[in-house]
N, C-alpha and C positions, 0 to 999 in steps of 0.2 A: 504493500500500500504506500511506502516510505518513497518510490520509484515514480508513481502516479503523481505524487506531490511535487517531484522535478519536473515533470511536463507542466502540471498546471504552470508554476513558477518561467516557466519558457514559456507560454501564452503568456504570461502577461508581461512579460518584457518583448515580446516580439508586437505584441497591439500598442505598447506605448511608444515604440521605433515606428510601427507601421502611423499612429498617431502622428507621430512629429514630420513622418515623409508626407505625406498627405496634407499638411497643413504650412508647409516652408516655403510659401512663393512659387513664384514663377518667374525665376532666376538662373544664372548659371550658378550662382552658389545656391540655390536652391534642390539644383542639383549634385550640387556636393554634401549639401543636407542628408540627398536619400542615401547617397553614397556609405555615409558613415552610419546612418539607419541599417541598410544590407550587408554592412561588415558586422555590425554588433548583435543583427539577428544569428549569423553564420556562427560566429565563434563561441557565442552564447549556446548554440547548439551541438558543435563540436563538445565543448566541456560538462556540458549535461549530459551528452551521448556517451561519454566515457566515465562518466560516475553512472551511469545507468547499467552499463555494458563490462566497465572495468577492462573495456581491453576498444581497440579501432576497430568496427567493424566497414563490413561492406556498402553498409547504409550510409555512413559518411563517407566516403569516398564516390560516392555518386553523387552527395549534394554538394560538394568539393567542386568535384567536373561539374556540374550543372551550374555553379555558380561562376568557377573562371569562364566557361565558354558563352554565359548569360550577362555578368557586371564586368565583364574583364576591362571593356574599355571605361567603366564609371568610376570603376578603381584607379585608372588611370590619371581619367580628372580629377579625383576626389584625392588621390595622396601622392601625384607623381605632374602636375600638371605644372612646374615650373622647369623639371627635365624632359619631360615627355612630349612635345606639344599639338601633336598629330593625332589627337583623337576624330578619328576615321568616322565614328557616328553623331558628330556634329556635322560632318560636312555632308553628310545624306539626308539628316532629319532636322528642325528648326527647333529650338529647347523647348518650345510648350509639349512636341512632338514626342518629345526623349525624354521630359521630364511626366508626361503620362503614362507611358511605356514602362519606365523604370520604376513608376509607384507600385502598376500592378502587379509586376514581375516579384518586387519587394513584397507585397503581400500574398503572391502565389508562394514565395520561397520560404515564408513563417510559415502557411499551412501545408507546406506537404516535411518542413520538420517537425512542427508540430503533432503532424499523423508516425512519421519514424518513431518519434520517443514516447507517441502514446499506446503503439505496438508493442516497443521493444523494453517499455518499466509493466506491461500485462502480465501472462503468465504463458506461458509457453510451454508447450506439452514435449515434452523431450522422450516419451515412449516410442514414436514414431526415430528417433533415432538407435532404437537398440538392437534393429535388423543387423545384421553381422551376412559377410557372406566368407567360405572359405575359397578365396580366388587369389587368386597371384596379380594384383592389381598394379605390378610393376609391366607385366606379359600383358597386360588388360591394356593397358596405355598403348605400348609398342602397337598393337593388334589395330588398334586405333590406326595409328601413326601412320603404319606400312601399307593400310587399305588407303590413306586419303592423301598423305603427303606429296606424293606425286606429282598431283594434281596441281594443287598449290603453287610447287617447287616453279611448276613448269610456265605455268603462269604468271608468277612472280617474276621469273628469268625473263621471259617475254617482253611485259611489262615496262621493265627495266631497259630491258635495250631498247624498247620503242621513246621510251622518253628522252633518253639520254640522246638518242639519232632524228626522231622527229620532231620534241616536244612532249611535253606534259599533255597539251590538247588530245594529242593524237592518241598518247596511251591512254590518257581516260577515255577517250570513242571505243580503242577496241577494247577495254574492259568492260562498258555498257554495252555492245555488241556480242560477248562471248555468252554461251551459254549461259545462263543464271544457275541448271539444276549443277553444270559443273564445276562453279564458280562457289557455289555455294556445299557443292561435295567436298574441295576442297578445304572449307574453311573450318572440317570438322578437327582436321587433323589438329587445331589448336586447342581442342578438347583433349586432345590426346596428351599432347605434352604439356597440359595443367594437371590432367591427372599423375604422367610421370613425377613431376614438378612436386607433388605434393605425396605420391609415392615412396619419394627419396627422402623423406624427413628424415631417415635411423641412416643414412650414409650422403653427411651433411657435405665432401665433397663432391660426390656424384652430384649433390642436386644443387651446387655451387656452380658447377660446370656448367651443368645443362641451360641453368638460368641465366649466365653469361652468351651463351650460345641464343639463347630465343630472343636477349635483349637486340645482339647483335645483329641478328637476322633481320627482325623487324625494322633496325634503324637504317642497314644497307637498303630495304625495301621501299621507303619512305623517301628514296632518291628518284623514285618514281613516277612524285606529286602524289599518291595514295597516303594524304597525311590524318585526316581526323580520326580516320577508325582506329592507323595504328598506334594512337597516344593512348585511346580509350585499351589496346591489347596489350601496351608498355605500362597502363598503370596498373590491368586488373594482376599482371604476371609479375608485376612487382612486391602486389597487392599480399598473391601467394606465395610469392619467398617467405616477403615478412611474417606469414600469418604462419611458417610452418619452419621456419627456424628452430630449431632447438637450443638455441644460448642464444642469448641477446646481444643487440650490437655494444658492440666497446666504443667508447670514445673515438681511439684509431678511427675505428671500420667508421664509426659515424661520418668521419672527416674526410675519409676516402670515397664514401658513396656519395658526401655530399661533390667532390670535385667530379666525382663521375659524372653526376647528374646535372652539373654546370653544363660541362662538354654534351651530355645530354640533348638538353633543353636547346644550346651553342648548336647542335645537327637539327632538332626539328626546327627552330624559325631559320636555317638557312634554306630549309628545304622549301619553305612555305616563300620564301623569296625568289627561292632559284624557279620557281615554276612561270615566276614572269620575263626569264630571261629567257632571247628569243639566239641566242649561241648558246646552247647545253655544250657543257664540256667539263671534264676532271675537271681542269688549271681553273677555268671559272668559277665553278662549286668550291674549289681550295680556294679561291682569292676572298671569295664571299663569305668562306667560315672565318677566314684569317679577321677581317673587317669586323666583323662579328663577336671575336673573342677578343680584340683589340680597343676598338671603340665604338659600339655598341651596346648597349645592355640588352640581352638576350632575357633576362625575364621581365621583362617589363614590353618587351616583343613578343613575348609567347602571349600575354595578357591580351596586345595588343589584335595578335591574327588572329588567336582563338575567340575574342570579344565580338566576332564578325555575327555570329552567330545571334547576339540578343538582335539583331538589324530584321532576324525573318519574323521572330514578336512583335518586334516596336510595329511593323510594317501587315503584321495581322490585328491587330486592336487599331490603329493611327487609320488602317487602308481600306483592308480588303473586311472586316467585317461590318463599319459602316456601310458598305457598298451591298454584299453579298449577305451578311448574315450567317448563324452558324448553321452548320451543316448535320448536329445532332445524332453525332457520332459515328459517323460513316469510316470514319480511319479505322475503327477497330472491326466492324462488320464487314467491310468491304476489305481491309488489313487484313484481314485471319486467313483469306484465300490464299496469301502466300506460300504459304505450309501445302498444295497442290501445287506440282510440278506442272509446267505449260504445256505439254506434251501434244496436245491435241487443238489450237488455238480456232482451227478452221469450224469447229466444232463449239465450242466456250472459251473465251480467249482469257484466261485467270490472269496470265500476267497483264493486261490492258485493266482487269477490274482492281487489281493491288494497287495499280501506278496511278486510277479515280482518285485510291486514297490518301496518295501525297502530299503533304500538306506544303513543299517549296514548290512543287509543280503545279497545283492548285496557284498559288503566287504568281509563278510567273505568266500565266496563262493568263491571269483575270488584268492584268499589264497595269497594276497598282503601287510595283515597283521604279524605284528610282532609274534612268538609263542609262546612270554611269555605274550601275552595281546590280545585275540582274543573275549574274550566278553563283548563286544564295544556298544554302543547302537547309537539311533539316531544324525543327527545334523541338524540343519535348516540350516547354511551355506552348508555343505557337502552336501547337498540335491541339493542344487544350484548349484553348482558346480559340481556334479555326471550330472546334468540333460544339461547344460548349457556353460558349460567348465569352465574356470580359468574367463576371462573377462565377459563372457556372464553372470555368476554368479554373477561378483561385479555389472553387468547393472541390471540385476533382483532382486538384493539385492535395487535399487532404486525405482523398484515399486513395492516390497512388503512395502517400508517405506510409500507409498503413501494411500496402504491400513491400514496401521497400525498408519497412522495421522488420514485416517476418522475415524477408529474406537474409537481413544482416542477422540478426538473432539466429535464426534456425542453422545459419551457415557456421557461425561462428562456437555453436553447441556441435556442428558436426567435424570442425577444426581441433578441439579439444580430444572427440572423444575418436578420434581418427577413424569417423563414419567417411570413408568413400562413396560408400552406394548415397549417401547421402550429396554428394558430393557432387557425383555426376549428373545430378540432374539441378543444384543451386548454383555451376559456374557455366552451362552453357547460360544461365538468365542473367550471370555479372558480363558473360562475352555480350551478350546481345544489350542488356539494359544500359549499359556503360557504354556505347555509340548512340544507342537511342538518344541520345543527350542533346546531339547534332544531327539526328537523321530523323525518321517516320516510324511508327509503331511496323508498317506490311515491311519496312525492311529491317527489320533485326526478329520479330515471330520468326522468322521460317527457322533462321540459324537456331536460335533457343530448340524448338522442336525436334528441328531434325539432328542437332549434336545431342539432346536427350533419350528423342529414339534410338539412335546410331548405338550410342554408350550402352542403351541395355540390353541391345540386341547381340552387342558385345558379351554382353554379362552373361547373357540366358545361353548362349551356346557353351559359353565356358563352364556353366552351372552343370549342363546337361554333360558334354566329357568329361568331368571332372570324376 
């Protein structure tokens, strides 16, 4: 009951933030008002999440992402606006514009933590974690790996040479041109090596290795222009080191991960840059990291390109729902289809009914967008908001927090009690929910489904030879 009392105590410091945004002018400091409103709801949430939880879960680190890729740039202005001066969604939207957007955004962000923490201080039925199975869930993973990795591999490599020889442009056309059932076959294999990943917890340098290896690969991938999803696969993989370390990090190690993660951050905003240069080359990508780690500040850049993302909300409340109205939930009825392979389109064409339900394509269609910035990608708020209206949105932003309390609590009781079978089905929902961030609910369903199906179809043959 003592846990219930920390939520209520986060309502009411997030209505007294949402209070003072709501009521601070119509200014550009007004908008540093909300600014400092949206930071003190976030970290007020973090540390009641972690007196609730006693440890980080999955839940925060989705309101994390949600919030750098939603206030990244108000952060900007609000604590960085005498080094920074290029805040990008001034020059797309007028402050009445931005300072609307941001209010509601501010109070969709209190209720969907205030839904996390009023799940995660509940009670939680932990029976459902005492399935045991006896599988070699190291060979479980591999099994994974070796059916789907190929795939991937092959694509990825492709990819990759097209960017680097044509353009960014061009690899994203034949990445939306390839098949989707193989594109998304491939993407199972990251289920794979989250389960190895987490596997290796009792042979702590195997699964030292491995995690250096998946970091790697991801960031050489991300040379590609394929940058949002693979921040959302570099944080949830990080996510599970942490969560399955056996010793805590030392001091050292803290210092060490921390300069990795500089150089980190130093690869993805050069990658988010180099995709506007029209000579791809090593020597140019090297010149632009060198600038970058020299004189640059690289997080305050990541804030920057990741913050693009609050522009497809501002631009669903400010645009397209004066205009159009909500659409009363068709993203998720008309979404769910994805999980149906297209296979047959001449006949029911699924992948045209999925792509109805996009909520950046819906945008750029209805041509509500600015013309010097029309390719916009997804938003998890703007979804809510396209489907829901203005309020209806901030009330559904409450119980998606409710799903996203179970799933950090549930995941982080199967973390502890080193439930995998639990497992396999709570990190294909961290791969998929964790881009949802930036993308549409019809594209990340399918992956969630079909890496949970895959995983136990895995299990149940190995249950039956065993």
């Amino acid at each position: 009951m003592h846990k219930k009392i920390f939520a209520v105590l986060y309502g009411l410091i997030a209505l007294v933030c949402c209070w003072v945004a709501f009521s601070s002018g119509y200014t550009i400091s007004s908008l540093e008002k909300v600014g400092h409103c949206s930071t003190i709801i976030l970290f007020a949430y973090l540390y009641i999440d972690f007196k609730i939880n006693k440890k980080f879960t999955y839940s925060a680190l989705f309101v994390i992402i949600l919030y750098l890729f939603h206030f990244g740039q108000l952060v900007l202005l609000t604590f960085f606006s005498d080094s920074y001066e290029h805040i990008r969604i001034l020059l797309l939207l007028d402050t009445n514009h931005a300072l609307y957007g941001f209010r509601i955004m501010t109070a969709s962000l209190a209720t969907l933590c205030l839904g996390v923490l009023w799940k995660s201080a509940g009670y939680i039925n932990r029976k459902g974690n005492e399935k045991k199975y006896n599988v070699d869930w190291i060979r479980l993973s591999k099994r994974i790996i070796y059916a789907t990795f190929f795939v991937k591999l092959a694509l990825d490599v492709i990819t990759l040479f097209i960017s680097l020889t044509a353009g960014g442009d061009v690899a994203r056309l034949f990445v939306n041109k390839f098949p989707n059932v193989l594109l998304f076959y491939g993407k199972i294999s990251l289920l794979g090596f989250a389960i190895l990943l987490v596997s290796l917890k009792y042979q702590p340098q195997k699964q030292k290795r491995l995690f250096f290896f998946i970091i790697g690969y991801i960031l050489i991938m991300m040379l590609s222009g394929i940058r949002s999803e693979n921040v959302g696969y570099l944080a949830i993989f990080l996510f599970l080191y942490l969560q399955t370390r056996l010793k805590p990090l030392k001091v050292r190690q803290i210092i060490l991960y921390g300069v990795y993660a500089f150089f980190g951050l130093t690869f993805i905003v050069a990658v988010g840059q180099f995709r506007t240069y029209t000579n791809k080359s090593f020597d140019s990508f090297s010149e632009l990291t060198d600038e970058l780690l020299t004189k640059q500040n690289v997080v305050l850049g990541l804030f920057d390109t990741c913050g693009d993302t609050g522009y497809t909300a501002h631009e669903t409340l400010s645009a397209y729902l004066p205009k159009y109205g909500p659409s009363f939930g068709d993203a998720y009825y008309k979404g769910v289809t994805a999980v149906i392979p297209n296979l047959l389109p001449s006949i029911i064409d699924v992948g045209a009914i999925t792509e109805s339900s996009s909520c950046p394509i819906k945008l750029q269609q209805s041509n509500v967008l600015n013309r010097d910035y029309l390719n916009i990608g997804g938003s998890f708020l703007a979804e809510l908001y396209m489907n829901f209206g203005v309020w209806g949105g901030v009330v559904m932003c409450f119980i998606w927090g409710l799903f996203f309390g179970w799933v950090g609590k549930k995941s982080a009781i199967a973390f502890e009690a080193d439930n995998i079978y639990q497992l396999i089905i709570f990190i294909p929902i961290m791969l998929a929910s964790i881009y949802w961030v930036r993308s549409y609910f019809g594209g990340g369903v399918r992956e969630a489904v079909w890496d949970i199906l895959f995983g136990l179809l895995i299990l149940k043959k190995m249950c039956k030879h065993a």
